[in-house]
C-alpha positions in Angstrom: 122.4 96.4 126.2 119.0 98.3 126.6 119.8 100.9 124.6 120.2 98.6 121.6 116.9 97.2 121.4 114.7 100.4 122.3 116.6 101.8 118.8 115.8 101.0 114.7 118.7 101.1 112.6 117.7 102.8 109.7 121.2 103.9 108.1 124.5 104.5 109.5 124.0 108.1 110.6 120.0 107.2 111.2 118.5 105.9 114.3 114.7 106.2 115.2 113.7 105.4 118.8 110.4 102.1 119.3 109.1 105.4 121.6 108.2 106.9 118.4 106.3 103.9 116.6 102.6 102.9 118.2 100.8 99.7 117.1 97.1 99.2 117.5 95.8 95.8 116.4 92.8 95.8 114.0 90.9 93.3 112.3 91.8 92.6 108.7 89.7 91.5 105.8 91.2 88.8 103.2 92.4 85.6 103.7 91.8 83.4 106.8 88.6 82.0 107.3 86.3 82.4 110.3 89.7 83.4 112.1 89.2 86.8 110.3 86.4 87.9 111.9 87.6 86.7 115.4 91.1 87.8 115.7 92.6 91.4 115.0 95.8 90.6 112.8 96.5 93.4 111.4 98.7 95.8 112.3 98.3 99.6 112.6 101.6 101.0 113.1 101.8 104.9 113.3 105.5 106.9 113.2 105.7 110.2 115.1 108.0 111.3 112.4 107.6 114.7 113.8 109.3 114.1 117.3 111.6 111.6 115.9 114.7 114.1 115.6 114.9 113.4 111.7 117.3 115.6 109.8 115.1 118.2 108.6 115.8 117.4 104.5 115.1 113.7 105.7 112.1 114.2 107.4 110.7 116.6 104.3 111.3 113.6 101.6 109.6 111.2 104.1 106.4 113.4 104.3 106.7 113.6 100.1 107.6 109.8 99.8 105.0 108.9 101.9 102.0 111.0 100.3 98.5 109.6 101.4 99.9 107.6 104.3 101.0 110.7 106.3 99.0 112.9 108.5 98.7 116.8 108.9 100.7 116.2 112.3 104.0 114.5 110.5 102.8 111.2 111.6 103.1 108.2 109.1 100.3 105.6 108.5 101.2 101.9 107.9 98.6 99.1 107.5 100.0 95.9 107.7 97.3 92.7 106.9 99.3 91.0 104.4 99.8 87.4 106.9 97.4 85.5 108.9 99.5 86.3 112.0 100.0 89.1 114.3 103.5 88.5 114.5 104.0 88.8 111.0 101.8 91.9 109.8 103.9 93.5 112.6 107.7 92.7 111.2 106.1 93.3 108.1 105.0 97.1 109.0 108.2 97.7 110.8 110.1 96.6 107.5 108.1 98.8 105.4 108.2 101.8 108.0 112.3 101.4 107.6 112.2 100.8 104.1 110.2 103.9 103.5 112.8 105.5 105.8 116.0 104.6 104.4 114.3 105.4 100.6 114.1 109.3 102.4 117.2 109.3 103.4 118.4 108.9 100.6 119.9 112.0 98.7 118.0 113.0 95.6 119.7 112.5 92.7 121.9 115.6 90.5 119.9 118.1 88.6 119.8 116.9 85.5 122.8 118.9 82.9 120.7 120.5 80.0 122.4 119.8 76.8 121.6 121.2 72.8 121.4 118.9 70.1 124.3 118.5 67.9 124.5 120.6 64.7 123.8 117.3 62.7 121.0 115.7 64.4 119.1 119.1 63.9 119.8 119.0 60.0 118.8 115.1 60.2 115.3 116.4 61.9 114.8 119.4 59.4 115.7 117.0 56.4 113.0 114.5 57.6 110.3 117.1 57.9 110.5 118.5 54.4 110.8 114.8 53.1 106.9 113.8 54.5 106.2 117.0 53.5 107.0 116.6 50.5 105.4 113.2 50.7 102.4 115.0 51.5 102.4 117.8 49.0 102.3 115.1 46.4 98.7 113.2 47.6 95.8 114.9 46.2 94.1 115.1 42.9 96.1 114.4 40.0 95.4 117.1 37.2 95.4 115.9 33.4 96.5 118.0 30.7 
């Protein structure tokens, strides 16, 4: 019974340990009133993605997926100061965090097939092109006999 609430579903396969997420409280800026500059609402949550025993081609989409939010240690930044409440900006930043997650793990889509164009839409373009030119061959100064 322990187990289940130390542990983040993520996917199926994925599971991250609450030892690898910290919180630190901050205050936030925006809505609120006086109660802003009182009470630290916002959330600060950072992921040890490094230690978190993510499959390797996981863990190197996260890092990409995440961009400006992770650190030179394989940590991941979240800010959460959306709500007025602690409570809140917290399941909010976990929500992210899993969303940003899952999104990694993901796989990436198939290569893209190269294909040629079809014998026919190539005439079609070539066709066009001498039509404006010839479009444009005919502006200009009209000589009189």
């Amino acid at each position: 019974m322990e187990e289940s609430r130390t542990r983040i579903k993520i996917t199926n396969r994925i599971w991250i340990d609450e030892s690898d997420l910290e919180e630190s409280f901050i205050r936030s800026a925006g809505p609120g009133g006086q109660n802003v500059n009182k009470v630290s609402t916002a959330v600060q949550l950072r992921f040890l993605a490094a230690n978190a025993g993510l499959p390797d081609e996981v863990f190197a989409r996260l890092l990409k997926l995440a961009g400006q939010r992770a650190t030179k240690d394989g940590d991941i930044l979240i800010e959460a100061s959306r709500f007025r409440t602690q409570e809140r900006n917290r399941e909010d930043a976990r929500e992210r965090m899993v969303a940003l997650i899952a999104k990694a793990a993901e796989p990436p889509p198939p290569p893209r097939k190269k294909t040629r164009p079809t014998k026919g839409s190539i005439e079609r373009r070539l066709k066009a092109k001498s039509g404006r030119s010839d479009v444009k061959k005919m502006r200009g100064r009209v000589s009189g006999d």
